[in-house]
C-alpha positions as CSV (number, residue, x, y, z in Angstrom):
1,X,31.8,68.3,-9.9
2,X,32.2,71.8,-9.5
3,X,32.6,74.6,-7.0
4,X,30.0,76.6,-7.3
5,X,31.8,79.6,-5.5
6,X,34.5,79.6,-8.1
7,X,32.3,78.3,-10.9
8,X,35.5,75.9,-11.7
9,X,35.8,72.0,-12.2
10,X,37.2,70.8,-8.8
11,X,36.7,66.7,-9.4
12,X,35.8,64.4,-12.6
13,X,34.4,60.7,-12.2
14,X,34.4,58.4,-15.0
15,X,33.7,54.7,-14.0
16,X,30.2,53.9,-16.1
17,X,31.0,53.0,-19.9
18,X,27.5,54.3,-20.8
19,X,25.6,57.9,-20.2
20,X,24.9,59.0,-16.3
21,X,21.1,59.9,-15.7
22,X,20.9,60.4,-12.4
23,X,22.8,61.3,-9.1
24,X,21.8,61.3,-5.1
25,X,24.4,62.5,-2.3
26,X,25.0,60.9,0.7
27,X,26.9,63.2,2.6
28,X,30.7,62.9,1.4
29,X,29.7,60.4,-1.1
30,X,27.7,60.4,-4.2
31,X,25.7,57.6,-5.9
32,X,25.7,58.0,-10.3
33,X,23.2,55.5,-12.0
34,X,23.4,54.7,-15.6
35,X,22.6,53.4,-19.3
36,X,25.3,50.5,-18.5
37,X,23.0,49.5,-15.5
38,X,25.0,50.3,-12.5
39,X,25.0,52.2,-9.6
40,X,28.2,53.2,-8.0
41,X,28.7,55.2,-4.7
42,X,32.0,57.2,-4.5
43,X,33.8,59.0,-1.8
44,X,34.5,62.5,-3.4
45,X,37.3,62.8,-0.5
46,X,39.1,60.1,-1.4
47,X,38.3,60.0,-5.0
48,X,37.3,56.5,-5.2
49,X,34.4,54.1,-5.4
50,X,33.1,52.9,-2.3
51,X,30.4,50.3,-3.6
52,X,29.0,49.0,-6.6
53,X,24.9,48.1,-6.7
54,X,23.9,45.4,-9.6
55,X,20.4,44.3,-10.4
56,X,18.5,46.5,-12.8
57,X,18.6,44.9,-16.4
58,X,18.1,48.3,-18.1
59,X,19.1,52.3,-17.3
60,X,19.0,53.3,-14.0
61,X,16.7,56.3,-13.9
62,X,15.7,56.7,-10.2
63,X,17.8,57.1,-7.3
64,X,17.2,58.5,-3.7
65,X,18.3,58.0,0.0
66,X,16.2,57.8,3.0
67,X,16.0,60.3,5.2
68,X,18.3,58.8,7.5
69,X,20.9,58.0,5.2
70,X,20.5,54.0,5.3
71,X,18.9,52.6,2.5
72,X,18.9,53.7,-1.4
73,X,15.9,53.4,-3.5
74,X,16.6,52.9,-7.2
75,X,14.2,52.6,-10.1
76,X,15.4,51.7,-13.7
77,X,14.0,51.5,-17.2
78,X,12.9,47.5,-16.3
79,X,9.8,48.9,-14.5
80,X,11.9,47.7,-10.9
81,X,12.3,49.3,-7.8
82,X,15.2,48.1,-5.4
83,X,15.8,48.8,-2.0
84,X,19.3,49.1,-1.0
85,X,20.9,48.8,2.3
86,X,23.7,51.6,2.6
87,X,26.2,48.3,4.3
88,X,25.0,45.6,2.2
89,X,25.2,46.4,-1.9
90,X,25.6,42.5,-3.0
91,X,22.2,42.8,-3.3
92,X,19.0,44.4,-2.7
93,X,16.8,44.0,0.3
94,X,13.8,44.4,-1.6
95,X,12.4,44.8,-5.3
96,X,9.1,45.9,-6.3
97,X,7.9,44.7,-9.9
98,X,4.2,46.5,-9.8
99,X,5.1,49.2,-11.8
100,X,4.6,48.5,-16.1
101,X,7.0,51.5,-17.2
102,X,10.2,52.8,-16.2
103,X,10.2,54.2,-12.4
104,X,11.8,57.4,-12.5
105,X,9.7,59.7,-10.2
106,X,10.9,58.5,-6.1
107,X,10.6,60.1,-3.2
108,X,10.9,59.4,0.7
109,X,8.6,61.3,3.1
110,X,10.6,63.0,6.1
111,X,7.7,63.0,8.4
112,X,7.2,59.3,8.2
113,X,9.4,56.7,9.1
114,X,10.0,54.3,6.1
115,X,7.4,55.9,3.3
116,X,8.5,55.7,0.0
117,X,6.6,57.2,-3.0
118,X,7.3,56.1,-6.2
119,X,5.8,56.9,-10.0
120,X,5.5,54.9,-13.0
121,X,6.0,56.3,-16.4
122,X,3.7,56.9,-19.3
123,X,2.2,53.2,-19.6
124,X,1.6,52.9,-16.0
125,X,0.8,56.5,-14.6
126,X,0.3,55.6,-10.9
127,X,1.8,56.9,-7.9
128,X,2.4,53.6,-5.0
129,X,3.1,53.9,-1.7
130,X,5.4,51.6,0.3
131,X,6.8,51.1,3.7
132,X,10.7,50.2,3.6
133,X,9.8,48.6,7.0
134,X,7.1,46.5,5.8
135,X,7.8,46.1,2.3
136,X,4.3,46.4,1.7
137,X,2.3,48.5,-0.3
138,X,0.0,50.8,1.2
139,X,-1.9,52.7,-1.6
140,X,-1.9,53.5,-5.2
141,X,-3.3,56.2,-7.2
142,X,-3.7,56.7,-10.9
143,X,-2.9,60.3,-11.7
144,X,-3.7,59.9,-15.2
145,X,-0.6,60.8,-16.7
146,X,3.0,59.9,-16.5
147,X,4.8,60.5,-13.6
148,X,7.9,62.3,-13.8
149,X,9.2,63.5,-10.2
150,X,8.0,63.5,-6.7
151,X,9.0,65.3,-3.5
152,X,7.0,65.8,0.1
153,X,6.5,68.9,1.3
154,X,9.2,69.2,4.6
155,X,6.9,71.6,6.5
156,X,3.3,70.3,5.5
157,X,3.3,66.7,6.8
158,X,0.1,65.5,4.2
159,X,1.3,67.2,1.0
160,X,3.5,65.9,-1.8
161,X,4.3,67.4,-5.2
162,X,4.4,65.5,-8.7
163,X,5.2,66.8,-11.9
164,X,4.2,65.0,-15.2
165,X,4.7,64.3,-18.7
166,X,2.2,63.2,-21.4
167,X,-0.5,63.9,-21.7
168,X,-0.9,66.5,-19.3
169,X,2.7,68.5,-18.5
170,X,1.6,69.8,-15.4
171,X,2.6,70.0,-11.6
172,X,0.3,68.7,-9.0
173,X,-0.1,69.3,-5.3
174,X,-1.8,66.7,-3.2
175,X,-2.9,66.0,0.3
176,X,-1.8,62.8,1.4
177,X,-3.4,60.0,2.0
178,X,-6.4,60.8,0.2
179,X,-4.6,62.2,-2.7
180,X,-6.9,65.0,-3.2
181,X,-5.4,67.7,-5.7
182,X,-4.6,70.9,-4.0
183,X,-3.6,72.5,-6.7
184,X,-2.8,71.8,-10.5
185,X,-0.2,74.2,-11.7
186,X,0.3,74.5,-15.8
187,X,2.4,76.5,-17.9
188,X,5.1,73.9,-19.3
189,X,4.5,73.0,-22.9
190,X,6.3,69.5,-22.6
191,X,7.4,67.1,-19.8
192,X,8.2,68.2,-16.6
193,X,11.6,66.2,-16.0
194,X,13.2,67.8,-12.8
195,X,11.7,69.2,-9.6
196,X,13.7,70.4,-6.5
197,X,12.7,72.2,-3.9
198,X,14.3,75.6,-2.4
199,X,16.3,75.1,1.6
200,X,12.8,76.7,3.5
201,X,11.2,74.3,1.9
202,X,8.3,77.1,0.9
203,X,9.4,76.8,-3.6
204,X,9.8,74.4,-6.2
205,X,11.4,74.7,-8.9
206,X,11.0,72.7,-12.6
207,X,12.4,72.1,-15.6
208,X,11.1,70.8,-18.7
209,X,11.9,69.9,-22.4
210,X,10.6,73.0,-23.5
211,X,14.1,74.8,-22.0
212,X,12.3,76.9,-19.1
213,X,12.8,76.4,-15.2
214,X,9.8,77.4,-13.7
215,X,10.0,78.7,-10.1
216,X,6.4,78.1,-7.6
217,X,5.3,79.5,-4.6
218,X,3.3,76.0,-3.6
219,X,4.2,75.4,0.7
220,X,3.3,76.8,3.8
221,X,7.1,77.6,5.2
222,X,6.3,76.7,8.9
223,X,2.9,75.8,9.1
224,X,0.8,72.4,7.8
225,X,-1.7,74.1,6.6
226,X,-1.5,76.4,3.3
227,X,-0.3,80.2,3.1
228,X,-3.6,82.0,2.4
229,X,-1.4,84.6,0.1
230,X,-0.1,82.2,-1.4
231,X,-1.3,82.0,-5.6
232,X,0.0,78.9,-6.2
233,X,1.5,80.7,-9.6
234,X,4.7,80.9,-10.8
235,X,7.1,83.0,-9.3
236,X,8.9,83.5,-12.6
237,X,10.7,81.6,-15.3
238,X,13.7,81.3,-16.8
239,X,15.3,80.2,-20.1
């Protein structure tokens, strides 16, 4: 970890025996899946390791927490997603087996109470919809392409973002729960392997294999419905 004031190393972790792909904060602690299958939550204050989640029977790939800070989500290279409970990490509440790739692309809405999204890889392609409360599944959608990240919108309740790999290498907006495309936003050259979104909640920002972040203009900052200014271009790029 580092400070990014100081730009110096402040704290190293090294408790998986294989690679790290994938991190989600919890507050003061931070969850690390990996290649060796695991997923261990550590208190940065303490230095330590808090808990230990064991179920996926190939790399961890996919790891978020709910909005409310109670259960992690976790998709691996087995084509499984998991459902953790933040107190309970013997074992999961929940799996999902629907997916036929590696689940990579996850993402919990923040207007809804439960809604998890979650995107299959090149052999599967599909976006699903689930309720943690439910364990159900609501809706899927086949997007044509493999699915690479998702994240919801925090100030437009019905619109999600997804960003994509072969064959496409594009970013997509869409208007939930119809999943009509907004917008379809191209200028990567190869997958589209990280997306975050900026603290107003108004830019994304990508990265790809073909070295460039890509900033976007794509949501309304306090409104549901869409900026009419806004181009839905890239702001810039950088490499």
């Amino acid at each position: 970890m580092y400070d990014v004031t100081t730009r110096k190393r402040v704290q190293s972790i090294c408790k998986h025996t294989n690679r790290v792909g994938v991190l989600a904060w919890n507050d003061w602690s931070l969850c690390s899946g990996s290649r060796d299958r695991s997923i261990l939550e550590h208190d940065i204050r303490q230095q330590s390791t808090i808990h230990h989640f064991y179920g996926h029977t190939q790399e961890v790939c996919g790891l978020k927490w709910s909005p409310d800070k109670s259960i992690l989500a976790s998709g691996g290279n087995d084509n499984h997603l998991f459902l953790w409970s933040k107190s309970q990490s013997s074992q999961p509440l929940h799996s999902f087996n629907d997916h036929i790739a590696a689940v990579k692309a996850i993402a919990w809405s923040p207007h809804q109470h439960g809604l998890l999204a979650s995107g299959g890889g090149a052999a599967d392609r599909h976006i699903r919809f689930r309720s943690s409360l439910t364990c159900q599944t609501s809706s899927i959608y086949d997007t044509g392409s493999q699915v690479c990240q998702l994240i919801w919108s925090k100030n437009s309740i019905n619109e999600l973002a997804s960003t994509h790999g072969v064959a496409q290498n594009h970013i997509v907006i869409w208007k939930y729960p119809t999943m009509e495309p907004l917008a379809k936003l191209v200028g990567h050259r190869q997958r589209v392997l990280y997306l975050s979104m900026s603290p107003d909640g108004e830019s994304i920002v990508t990265g790809s294999g073909d070295e460039t972040l890509r900033f976007w203009n794509v949501f309304a900052k306090t409104k549901c419905t869409r900026n009419p200014d806004s181009k839905l271009n890239g702001l810039y790029q950088m490499r």
